[in-house]
C-alpha positions as CSV (number, residue, x, y, z in Angstrom):
1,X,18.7,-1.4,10.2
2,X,16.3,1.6,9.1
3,X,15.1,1.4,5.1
4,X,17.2,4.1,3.1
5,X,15.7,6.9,1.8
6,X,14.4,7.0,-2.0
7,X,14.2,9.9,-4.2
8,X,10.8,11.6,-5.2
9,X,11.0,13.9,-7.8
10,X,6.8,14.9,-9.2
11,X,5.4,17.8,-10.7
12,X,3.0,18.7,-13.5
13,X,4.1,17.9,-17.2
14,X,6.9,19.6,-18.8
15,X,8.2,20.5,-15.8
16,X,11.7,19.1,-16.6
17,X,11.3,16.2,-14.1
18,X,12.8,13.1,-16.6
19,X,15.9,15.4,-17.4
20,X,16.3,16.1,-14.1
21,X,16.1,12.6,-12.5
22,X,18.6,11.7,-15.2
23,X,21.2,14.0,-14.1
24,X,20.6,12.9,-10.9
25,X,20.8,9.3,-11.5
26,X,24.2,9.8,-12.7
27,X,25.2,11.8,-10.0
28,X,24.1,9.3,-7.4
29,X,24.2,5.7,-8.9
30,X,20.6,5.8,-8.9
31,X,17.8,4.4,-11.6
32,X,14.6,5.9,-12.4
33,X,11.2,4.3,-11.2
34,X,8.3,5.8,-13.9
35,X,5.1,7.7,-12.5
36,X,3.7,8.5,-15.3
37,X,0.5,6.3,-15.8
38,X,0.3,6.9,-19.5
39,X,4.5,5.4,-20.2
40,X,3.5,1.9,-18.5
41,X,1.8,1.4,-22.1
42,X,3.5,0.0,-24.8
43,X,3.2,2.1,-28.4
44,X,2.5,5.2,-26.8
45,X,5.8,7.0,-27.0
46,X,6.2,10.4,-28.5
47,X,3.0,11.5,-27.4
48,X,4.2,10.7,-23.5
49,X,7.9,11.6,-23.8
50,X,9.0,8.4,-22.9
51,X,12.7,8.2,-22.3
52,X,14.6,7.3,-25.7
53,X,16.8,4.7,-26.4
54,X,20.0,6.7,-25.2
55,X,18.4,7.9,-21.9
56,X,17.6,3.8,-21.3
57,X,21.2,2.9,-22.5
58,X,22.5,5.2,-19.9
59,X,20.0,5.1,-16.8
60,X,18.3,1.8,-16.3
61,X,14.1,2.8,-16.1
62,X,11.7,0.6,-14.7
63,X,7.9,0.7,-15.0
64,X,8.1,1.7,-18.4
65,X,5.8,-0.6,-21.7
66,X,4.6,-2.9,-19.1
67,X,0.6,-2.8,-20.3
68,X,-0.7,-3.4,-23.6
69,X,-2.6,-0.5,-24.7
70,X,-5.9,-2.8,-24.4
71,X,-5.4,-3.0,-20.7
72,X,-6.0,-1.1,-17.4
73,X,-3.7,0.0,-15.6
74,X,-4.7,-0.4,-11.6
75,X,-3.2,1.7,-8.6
76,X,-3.0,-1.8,-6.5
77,X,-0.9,-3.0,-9.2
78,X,1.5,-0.2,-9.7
79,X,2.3,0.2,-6.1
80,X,3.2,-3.7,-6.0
81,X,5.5,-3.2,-9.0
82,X,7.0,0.0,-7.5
83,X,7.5,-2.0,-4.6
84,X,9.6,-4.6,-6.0
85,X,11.5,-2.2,-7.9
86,X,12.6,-0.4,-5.4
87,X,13.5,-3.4,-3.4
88,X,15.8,-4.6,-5.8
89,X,17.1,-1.0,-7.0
90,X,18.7,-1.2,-3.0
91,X,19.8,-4.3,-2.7
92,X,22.2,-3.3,-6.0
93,X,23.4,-0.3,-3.3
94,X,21.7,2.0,-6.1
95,X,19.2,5.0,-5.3
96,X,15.6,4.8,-6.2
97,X,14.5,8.0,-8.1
98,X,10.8,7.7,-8.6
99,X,10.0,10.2,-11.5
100,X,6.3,11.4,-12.9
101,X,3.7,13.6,-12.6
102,X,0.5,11.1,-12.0
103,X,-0.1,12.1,-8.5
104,X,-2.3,9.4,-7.6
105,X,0.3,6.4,-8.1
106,X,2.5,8.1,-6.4
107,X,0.2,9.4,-3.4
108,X,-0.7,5.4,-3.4
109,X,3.2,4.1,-2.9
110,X,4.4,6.6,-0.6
111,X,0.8,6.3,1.7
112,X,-0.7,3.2,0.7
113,X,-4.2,2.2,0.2
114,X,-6.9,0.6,2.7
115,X,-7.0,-3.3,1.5
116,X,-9.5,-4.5,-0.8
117,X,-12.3,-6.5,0.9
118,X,-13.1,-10.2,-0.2
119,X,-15.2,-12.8,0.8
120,X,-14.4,-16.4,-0.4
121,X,-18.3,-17.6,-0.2
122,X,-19.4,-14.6,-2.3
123,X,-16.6,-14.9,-4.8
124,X,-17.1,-19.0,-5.6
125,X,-20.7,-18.5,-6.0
126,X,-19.9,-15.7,-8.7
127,X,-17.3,-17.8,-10.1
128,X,-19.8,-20.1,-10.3
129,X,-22.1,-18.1,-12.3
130,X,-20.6,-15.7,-14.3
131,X,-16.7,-17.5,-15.3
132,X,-17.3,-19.4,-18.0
133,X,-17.3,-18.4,-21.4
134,X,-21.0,-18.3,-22.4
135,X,-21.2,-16.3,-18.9
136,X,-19.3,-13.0,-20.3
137,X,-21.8,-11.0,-22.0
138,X,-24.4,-11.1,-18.8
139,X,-21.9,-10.4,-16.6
140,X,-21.1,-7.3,-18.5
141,X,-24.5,-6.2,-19.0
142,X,-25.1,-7.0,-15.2
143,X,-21.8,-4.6,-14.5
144,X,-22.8,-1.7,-16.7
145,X,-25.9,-1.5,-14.7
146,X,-24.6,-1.6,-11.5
147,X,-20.7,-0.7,-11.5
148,X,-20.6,1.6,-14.6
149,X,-17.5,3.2,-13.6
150,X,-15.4,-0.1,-13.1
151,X,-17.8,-1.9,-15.6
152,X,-15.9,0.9,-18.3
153,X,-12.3,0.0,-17.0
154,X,-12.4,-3.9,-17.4
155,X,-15.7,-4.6,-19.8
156,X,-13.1,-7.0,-21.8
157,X,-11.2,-8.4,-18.2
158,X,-13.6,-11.2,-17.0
159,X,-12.4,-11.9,-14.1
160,X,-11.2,-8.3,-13.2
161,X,-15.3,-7.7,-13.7
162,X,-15.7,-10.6,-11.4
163,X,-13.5,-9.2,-8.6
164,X,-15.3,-6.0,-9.4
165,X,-19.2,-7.3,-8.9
166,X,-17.5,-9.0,-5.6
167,X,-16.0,-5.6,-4.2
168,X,-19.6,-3.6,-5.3
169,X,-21.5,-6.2,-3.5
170,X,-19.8,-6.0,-0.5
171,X,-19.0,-2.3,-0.4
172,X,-21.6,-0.5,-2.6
173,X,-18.4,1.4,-4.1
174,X,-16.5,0.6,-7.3
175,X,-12.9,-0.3,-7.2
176,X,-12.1,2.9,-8.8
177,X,-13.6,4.8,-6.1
178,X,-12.4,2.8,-3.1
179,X,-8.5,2.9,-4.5
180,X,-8.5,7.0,-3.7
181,X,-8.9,6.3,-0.3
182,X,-5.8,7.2,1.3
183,X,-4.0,6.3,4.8
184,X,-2.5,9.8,6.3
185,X,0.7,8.3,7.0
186,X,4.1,8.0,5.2
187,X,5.3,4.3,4.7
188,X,8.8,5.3,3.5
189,X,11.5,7.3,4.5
190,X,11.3,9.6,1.1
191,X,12.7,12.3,-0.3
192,X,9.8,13.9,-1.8
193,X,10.5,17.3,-4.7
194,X,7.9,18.9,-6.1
195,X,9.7,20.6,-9.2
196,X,7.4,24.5,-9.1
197,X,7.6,26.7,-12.0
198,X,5.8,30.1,-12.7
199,X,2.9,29.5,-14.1
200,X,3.1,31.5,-17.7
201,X,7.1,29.8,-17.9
202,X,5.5,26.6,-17.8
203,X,2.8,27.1,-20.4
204,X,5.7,28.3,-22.8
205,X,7.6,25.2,-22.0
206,X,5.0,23.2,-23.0
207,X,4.0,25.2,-26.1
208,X,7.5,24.8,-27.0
209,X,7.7,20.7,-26.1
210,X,4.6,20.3,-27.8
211,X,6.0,21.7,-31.4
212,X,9.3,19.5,-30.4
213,X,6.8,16.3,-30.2
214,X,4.9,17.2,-33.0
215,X,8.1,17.6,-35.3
216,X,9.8,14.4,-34.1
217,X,7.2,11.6,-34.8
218,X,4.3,11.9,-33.3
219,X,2.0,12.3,-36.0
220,X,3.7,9.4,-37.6
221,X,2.9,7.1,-34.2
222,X,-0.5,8.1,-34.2
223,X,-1.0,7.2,-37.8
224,X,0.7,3.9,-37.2
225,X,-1.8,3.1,-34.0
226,X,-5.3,4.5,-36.5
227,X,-4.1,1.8,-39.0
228,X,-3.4,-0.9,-35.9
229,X,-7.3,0.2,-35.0
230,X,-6.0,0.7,-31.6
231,X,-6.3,4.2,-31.2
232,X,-9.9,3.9,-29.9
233,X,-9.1,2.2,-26.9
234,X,-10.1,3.5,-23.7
235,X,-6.4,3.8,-22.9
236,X,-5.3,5.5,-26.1
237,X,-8.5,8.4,-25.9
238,X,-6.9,9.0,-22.2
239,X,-3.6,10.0,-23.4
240,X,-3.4,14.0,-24.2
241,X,-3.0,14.6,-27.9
242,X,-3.9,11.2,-29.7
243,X,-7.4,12.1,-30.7
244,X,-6.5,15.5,-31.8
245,X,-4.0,14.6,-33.9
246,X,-6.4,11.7,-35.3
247,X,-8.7,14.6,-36.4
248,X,-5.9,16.1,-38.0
249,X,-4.9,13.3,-40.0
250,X,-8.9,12.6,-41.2
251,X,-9.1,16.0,-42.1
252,X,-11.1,17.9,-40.0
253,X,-9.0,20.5,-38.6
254,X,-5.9,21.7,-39.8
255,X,-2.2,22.0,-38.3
256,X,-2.3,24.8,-36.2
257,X,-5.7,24.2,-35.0
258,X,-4.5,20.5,-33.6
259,X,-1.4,22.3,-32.2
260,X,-3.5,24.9,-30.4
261,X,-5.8,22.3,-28.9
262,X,-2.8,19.9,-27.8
263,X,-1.3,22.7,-26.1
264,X,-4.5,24.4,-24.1
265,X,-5.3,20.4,-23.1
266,X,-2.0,20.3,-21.9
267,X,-2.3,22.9,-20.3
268,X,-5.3,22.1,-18.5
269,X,-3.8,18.4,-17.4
270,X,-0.7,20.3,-15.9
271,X,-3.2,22.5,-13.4
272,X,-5.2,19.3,-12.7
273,X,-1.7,18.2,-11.8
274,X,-0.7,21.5,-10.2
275,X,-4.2,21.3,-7.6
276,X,-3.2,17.3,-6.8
277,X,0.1,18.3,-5.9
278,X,-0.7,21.3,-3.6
279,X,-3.4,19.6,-2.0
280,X,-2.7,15.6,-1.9
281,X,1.2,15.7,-1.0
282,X,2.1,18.2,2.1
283,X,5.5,16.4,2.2
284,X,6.4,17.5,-0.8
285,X,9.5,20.3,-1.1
286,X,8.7,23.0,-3.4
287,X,11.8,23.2,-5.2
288,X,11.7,26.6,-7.5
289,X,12.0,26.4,-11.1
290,X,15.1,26.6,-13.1
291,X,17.2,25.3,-9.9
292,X,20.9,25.6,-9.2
293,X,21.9,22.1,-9.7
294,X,24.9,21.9,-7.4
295,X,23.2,23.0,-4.5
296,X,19.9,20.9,-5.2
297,X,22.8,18.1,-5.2
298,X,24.3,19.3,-2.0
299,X,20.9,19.6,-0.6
300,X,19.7,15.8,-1.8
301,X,23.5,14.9,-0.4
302,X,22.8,15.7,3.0
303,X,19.3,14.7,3.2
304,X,20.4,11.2,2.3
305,X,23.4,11.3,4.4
306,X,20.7,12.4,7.7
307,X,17.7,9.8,6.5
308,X,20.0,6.9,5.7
């Protein structure tokens, strides 16, 4: 029996994708799989939209607070995950709805990426050399050297560094690099939407989610992770708005100043997004912003009634 079709549903940020996946998820029987690489970490939450406690209580998520801050998240590792969820999302007879706008996990589950290469010799005699405790600190000054860009991901993972130094030796590429190269072919039987606004609507939607975020707690989360001394992870500086608001709070620039920025670096993430999208996923429906819910449902009806 063919695999039944799951639901994409990507686009830039506030393009109305998590209130839309919702809906649909009620419609359908479905639950939502994140795709948003910044809401797999736990205690970033208003500055990422994160679904709240009633959109969890009505929708189960999955995906969602599964890193600590001080951890990487890795494409390998979010496509296993994925994977699983949506294995067991079907065999409850529910519909997979996988929801975000971080193009390159998604472009990674729906094509996959070429393998990894290892070699057992090489990897003992690193084991050898660099696993034990007293062995950290020259293995990290060994990887800054030669892997920089991986040596910045994982410089407090040890063995992540190790599986690092093993893949640069026999590839001449960091991990990083090598997990953006992409097979051509669909793995899945998906319904991919690509939710397309005008461009100037969807800079006013996110000047106007922005002032919503920064009235409903983010400032307060963002003082809460300065005090926790977290907020200087590599994680944490990733995340649009954090280290604005952080100069806020210490005084160097004042409200509408951070708002301003948070909004133009917004902005600027949701056309990185906007390019990815255009050029990385050709199956990808444009579906044009607002949409006429009962027909987008009538459309996604048939469509799983012809794949499945």
């Amino acid at each position: 029996m063919p695999e039944k079709p799951f639901l994409v549903i990507a686009g830039p940020t506030a393009s109305g994708k998590s209130s839309l996946a919702m809906k649909i998820a009620l419609d359908f029987s479905g639950e939502i799989i994140n795709a948003d690489s910044m809401q797999f970490y736990k205690g970033l939450d208003k500055g990422t939209a994160k679904p709240g406690k009633d959109e969890l209580a009505l929708v189960p998520h999955h995906l969602i607070d599964i890193f600590d801050i001080h951890e990487a998240s890795e494409v390998f590792t979010y496509v296993e995950l994925a994977e699983k969820a949506i294995s067991d999302i079907r065999q409850r007879g529910k519909l997979p709805i996988i929801v975000g706008g971080s193009g390159m996990y998604i472009r990674a589950l729906l094509y996959g990426l070429d393998p990894l290469p290892a070699d057992p010799v090489l990897r003992a005699e690193f084991d050898k050399e660099y696993a034990g405790d007293d062995s950290f600190e020259k293995l990290k000054i060994l990887m800054e050297k030669e892997d920089p860009e991986d040596f910045q991901r994982w410089r407090k993972h040890q063995r992540k560094l190790i599986r690092a130094l093993e893949v640069f030796r026999l590839t001449g590429q960091s991990i990083t690099t090598l997990q953006k190269t992409w097979k051509e072919k669909l793995r899945y039987p998906a319904i991919v939407w690509y939710l397309d606004w005008e461009r100037e609507t969807l800079k006013q939607r996110i000047r106007e989610r922005t002032i919503e975020m920064l009235s409903n707690g983010w400032l307060e989360e963002t003082g809460k992770l300065l005090s926790e001394g977290i907020l200087n992870t590599p994680t944490a500086r990733q995340a649009i708005g954090y280290g604005i608001i952080s100069e806020y709070l210490a005084g160097r620039i004042d409200y509408e100043t951070m708002k301003e920025k948070i909004i133009t670096s917004t902005w600027h993430l949701a056309k990185r997004q906007i390019t990815w999208f255009t050029r990385k996923h050709p199956e990808a429906e444009k579906i044009p912003m607002p949409t006429n819910y009962p027909e987008l449902c009538k459309k996604l009806k048939f469509k799983l009634f012809s794949m499945g």
